[in-house]
C-alpha positions in Angstrom: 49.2 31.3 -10.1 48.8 32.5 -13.7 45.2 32.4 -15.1 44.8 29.9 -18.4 43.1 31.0 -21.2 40.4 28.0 -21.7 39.1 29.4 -25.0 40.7 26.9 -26.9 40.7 23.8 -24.6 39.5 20.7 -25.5 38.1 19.4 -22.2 36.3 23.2 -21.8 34.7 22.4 -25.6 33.6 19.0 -24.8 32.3 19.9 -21.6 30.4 22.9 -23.1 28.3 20.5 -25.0 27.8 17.6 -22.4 27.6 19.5 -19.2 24.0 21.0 -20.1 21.6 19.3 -17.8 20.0 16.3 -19.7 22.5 16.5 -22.3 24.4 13.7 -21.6 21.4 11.2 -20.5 20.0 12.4 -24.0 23.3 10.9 -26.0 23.2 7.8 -23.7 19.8 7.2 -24.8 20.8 7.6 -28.3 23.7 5.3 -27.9 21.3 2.7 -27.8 18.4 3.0 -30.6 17.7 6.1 -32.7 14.1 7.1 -31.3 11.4 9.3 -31.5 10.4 12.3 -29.5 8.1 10.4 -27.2 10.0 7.9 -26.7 13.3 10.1 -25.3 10.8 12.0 -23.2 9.8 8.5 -21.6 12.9 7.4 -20.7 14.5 10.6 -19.2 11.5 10.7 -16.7 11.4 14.1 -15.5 12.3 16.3 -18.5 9.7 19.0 -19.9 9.0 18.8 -23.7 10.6 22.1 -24.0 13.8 21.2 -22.5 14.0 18.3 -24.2 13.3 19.7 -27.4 16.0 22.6 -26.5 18.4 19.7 -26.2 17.5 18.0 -29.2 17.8 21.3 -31.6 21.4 22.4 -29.4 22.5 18.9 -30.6 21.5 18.9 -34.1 23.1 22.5 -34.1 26.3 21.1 -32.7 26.5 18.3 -35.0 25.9 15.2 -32.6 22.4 14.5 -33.2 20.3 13.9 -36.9 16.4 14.8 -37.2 15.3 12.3 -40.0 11.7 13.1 -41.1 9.8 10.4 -42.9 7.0 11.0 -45.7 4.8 8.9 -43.4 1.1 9.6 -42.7 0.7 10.4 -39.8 4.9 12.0 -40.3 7.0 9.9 -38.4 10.6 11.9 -36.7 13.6 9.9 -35.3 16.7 11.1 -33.8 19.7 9.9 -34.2 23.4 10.2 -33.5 26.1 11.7 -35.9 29.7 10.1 -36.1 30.3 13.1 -34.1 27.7 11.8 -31.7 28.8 8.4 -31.8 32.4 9.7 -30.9 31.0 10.7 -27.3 29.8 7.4 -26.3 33.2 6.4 -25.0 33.1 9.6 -22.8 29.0 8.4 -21.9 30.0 5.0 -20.9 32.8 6.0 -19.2 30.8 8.5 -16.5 28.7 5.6 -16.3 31.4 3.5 -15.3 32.6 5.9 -12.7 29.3 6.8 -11.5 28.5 3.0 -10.8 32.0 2.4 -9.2 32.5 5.1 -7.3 28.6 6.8 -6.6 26.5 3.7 -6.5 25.4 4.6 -3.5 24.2 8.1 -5.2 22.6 7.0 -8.3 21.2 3.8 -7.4 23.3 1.6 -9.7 21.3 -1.5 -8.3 18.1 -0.3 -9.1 19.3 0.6 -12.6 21.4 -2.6 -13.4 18.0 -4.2 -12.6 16.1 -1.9 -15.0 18.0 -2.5 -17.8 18.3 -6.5 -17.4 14.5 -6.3 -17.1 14.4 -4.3 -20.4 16.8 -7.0 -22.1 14.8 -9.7 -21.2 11.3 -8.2 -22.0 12.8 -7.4 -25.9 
């Protein structure tokens, strides 16, 4: 079997951006609200400033995520998705689609249903 040449695949591009750890859980977080830097770190539960702020600055690089500063005192940072970002959402909603279909059982798609609907209700 010939060997393909996945420099200039599409699926090997997109991948290359959502497939670093966090990366993904980062834009579905976005998808929702823009938000501060505290406020990502709370909701991903488990990710080190650093890494998060790795992931932040690889997005901004890539074009998928915004850093708007405000001339606030104390200075005030949100992040935010591009259109670029926002174009990723389908792909976002669609692992979670699968992942509560086929691997609820593996990601606890109970427990996070309820999480949400108790997030809805308490805004």
């Amino acid at each position: 079997m010939a060997t393909k040449d996945n420099s200039e695949c599409g699926v090997c591009a997109t991948a290359e951006i959502l497939c670093s750890k966090w990366t993904a859980i980062v834009i579905r977080d976005l998808a929702e609200c823009d938000s501060r830097f505290c406020e990502l770190e709370r909701s991903l539960g488990g990710i080190s400033p650093r890494t998060l702020s790795l992931r932040l600055r690889e997005l901004e690089e890539n074009g998928i995520v915004e850093r708007r500063t405000f001339a606030e005192v104390p200075p005030r940072v949100e992040y935010a998705l591009t259109e670029k970002g926002r174009a990723l959402i389908p792909i976002v909603e669609a692992m979670r689609s699968y992942g509560e279909t086929w691997l609820g059982e593996l990601c606890g798609a109970d427990a996070r249903k309820a999480a949400r609907a108790a997030a809805k209700t308490a805004a």
